[in-house]
N, C-alpha and C positions, 0 to 999 in steps of 0.2 A: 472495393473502391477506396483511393488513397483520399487522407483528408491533408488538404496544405496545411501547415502550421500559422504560415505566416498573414500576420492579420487578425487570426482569432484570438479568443479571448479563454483563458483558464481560471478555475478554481481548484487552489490544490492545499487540503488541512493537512496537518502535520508538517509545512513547507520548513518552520524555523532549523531544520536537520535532516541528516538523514539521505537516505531513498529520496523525498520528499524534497529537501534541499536538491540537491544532483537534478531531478525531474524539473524541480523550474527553472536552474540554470540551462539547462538542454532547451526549455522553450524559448526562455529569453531568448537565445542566441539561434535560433530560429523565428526571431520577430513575432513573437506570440505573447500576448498581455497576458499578465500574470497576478492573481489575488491571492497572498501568502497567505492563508490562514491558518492562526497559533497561539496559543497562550502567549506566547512570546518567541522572540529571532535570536539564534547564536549569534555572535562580533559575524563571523563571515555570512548570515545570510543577512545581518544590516547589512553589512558592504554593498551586499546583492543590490537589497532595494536601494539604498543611496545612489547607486550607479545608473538604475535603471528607473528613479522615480519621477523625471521629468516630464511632462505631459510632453514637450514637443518631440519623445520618446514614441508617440503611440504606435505611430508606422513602422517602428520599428522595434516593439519591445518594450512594453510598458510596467513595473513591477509597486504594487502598493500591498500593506502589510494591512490586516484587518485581525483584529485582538477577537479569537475565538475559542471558545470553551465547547467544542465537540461533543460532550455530553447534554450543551443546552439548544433544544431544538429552534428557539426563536435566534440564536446566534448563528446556526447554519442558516436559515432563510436569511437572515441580512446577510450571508457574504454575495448571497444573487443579487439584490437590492445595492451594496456598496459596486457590485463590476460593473452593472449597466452605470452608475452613476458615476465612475473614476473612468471607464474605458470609451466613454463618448457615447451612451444608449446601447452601444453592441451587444449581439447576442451572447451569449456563453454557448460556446461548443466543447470544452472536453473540462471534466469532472474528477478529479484523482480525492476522492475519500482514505487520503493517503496516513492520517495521524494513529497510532498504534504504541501500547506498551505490552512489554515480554514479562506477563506475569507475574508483576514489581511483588514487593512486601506489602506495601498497603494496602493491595488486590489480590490476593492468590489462594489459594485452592488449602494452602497448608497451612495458612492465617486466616481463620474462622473470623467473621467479622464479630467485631469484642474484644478479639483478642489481639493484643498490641503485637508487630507490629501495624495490623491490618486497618485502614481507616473505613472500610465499610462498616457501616454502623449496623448495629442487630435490629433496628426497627426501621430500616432503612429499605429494605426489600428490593435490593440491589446489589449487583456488583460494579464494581468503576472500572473491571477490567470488559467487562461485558457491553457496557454504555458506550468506552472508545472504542473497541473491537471490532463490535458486532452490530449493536443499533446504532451508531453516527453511520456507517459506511451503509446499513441499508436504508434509512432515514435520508441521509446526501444522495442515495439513487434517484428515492422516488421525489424529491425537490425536483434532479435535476432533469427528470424526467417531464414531470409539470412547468417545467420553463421551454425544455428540447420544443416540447409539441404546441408550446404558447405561441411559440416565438414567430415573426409576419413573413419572413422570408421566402420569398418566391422565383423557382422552387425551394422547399424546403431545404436546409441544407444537410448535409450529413454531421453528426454529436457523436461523438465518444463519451465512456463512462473508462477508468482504469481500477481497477483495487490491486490491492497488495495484498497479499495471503502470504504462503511460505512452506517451506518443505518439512513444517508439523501438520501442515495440512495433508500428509499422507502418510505422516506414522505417528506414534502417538508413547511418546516421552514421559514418565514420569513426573519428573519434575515440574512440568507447566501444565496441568490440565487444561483450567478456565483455557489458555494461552490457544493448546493444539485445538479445542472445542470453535474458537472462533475462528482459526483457519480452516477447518476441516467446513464451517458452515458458509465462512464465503466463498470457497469451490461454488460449493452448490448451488451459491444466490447467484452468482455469477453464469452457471449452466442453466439456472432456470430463466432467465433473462434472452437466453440466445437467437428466439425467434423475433428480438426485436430490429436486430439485425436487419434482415434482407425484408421485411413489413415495413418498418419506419424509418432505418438509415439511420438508429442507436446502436453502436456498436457499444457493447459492453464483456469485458475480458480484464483477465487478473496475469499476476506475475505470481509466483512462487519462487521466493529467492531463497538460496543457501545460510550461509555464516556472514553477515556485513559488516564490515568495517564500521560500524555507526557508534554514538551516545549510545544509544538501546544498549549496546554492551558493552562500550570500551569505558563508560560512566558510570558500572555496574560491578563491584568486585566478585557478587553474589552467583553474576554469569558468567565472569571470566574465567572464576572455576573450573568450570565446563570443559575449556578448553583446554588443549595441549598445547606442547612446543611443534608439534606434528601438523597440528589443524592449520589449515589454510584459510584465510577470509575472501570475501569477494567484495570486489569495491563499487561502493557506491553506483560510479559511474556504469556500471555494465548493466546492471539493472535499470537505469534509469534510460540505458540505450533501446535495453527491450518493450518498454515503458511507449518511448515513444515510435518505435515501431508499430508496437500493438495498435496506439490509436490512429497514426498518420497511412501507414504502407499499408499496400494490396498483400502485399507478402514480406513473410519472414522468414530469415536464415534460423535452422535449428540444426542440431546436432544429433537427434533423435527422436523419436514419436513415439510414448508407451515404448515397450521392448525392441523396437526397432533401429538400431542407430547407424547411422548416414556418415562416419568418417570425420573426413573433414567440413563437413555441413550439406544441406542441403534447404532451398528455399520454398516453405510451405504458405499455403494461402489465407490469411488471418483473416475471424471470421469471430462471429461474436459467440459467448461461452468458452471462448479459447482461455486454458491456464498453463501459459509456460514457467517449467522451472529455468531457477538462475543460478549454476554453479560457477565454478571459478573455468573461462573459456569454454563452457558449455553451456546448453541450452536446450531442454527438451520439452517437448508441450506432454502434456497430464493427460491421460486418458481418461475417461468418466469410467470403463470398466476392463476388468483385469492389469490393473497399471502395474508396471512391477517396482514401484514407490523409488524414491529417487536415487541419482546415479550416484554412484561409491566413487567419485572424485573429491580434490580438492574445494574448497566451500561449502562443501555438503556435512563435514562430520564436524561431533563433540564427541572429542575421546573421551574426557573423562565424565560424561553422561550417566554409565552404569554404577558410578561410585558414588554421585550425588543421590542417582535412585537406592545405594545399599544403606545409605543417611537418612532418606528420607523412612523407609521400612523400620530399616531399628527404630526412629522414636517413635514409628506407632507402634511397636509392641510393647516399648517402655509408655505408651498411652499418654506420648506426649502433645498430640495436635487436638 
């Protein structure tokens, strides 16, 4: 069942960039209220809100920024509290636990917390790649699920949930452990979710995108690396189109299913538990079992991946982490 855009209201973290930026321009301009939630806004997703912050805006597109720190859980329940209160009492219908980092220095798997550059602290009993990851995105399900089923609407109406995962969510890199660890479990949070779907009228489904043009890596020298002059990026925008697909449309054009692929596309029925990947002009949904992990196109590779893994190997023999 398709859910209109227009008129509803979203919540979407990590908006200041990104996937995330792209995803709330695409609502806006589908007249859908928008609550950025971020540490803070790049100059162009100010612009965003500036353009769109006017209240006589609502009918068509209302955009207000709410300073959120996605590791603190009393800061995701106020961004429910700030929408009903900026969007006129409306419900919140679609949820994008969209803020994310790619396994920085501060937080990573090969920087023991202690040791500089890592800022997880040794008595800390935590990771901060783990907190934005993995606990804000299931922590914002179950809010927004406790609001979906509060809410007075009669009939009830149809809610979306979106996540972002990615195509470490089905192979498993060296370099980013914690990183593949938290995609490979929001698959799963995501598939275990699916029966709420066609019971309650929560749809809840993820993207797994390729290589993106974002901060996450072009503000990163450490992941640039990564890359070749070969590798192809996917832009923003094409994820954000699947994005809103997934939560609006009864169906979605895909390019392939698991091992199966359709040519020049073919239009499947979105349904909740759905994880489509996002390469550069493709698109295939994830099987839960036997998948044969993602497409060898453009978006999808880091060539020079096996050289950062030959880097990371020699210092642990030289017993350097």
């Amino acid at each position: 069942m398709a859910l209109p855009l227009a008129g509803k209201t979203a919540i979407v973290t990590g908006a200041g960039s990104g996937i995330n930026l792209a995803f709330t321009r695409l609502l806006l301009s589908r007249q859908c209220n928008v609550l950025l939630a971020d540490l803070a806004l790049r100059p162009e997703a100010e612009d965003l809100v500036n353009v769109h912050s006017s209240r006589t805006k609502l009918s068509n597109g209302r955009a207000v920024f709410q300073h959120t720190d996605v590791r603190d859980w009393t800061h995701l329940d106020r961004c429910f509290e700030r929408a009903r209160d900026e969007f006129g009492g409306r419900e919140v219908d679609v949820v994008c636990p969209g803020a994310g980092i790619y396994e920085p220095p501060f937080s990573s798997f090969w920087h023991p917390p202690g040791s500089p550059p890592s800022c997880d602290p040794v008595d800390g009993s935590r990771y901060a790649s783990l907190d934005i990851n993995l606990t804000h995105p299931i922590r914002m399900t179950q809010l927004a699920i406790q609001h979906f089923l509060s809410a007075s609407s009669t009939p009830p109406s149809r809610k979306s949930i979106i996540h972002i995962s990615s195509i470490a969510g089905q192979f498993t890199p060296l370099p980013a452990p914690i990183y593949n660890a938290t995609k490979h479990a929001i698959n799963g949070f995501v598939r275990t979710l699916a029966p709420l779907d066609k019971r309650l009228g929560i749809r809840v489904t993820c993207v797994a995108p390729g290589v993106i043009k974002t901060p996450l890596w072009t503000d990163h020298p450490d992941k640039m690396r990564l890359l070749s002059r070969d590798d192809e990026w996917v832009a923003p925008e094409a994820v954000a189109d699947v994005m809103a697909a997934l939560v609006s449309e009864a169906e979605i054009e895909v390019h392939a299913s698991g091992a199966e692929e359709f040519g020049e596309g073919k239009k499947v029925g979105v349904q909740g538990g759905m994880v489509v990947e996002v390469a550069k002009g493709r698109r295939r949904v994830v099987r839960s079992f036997m998948d044969p992990g993602p497409l060898a196109v453009g978006g999808n590779t880091a060539s020079n991946m096996p050289a950062e893994e030959e880097m990371i190997l020699e210092s642990l023999e030289r017993g350097e982490v």
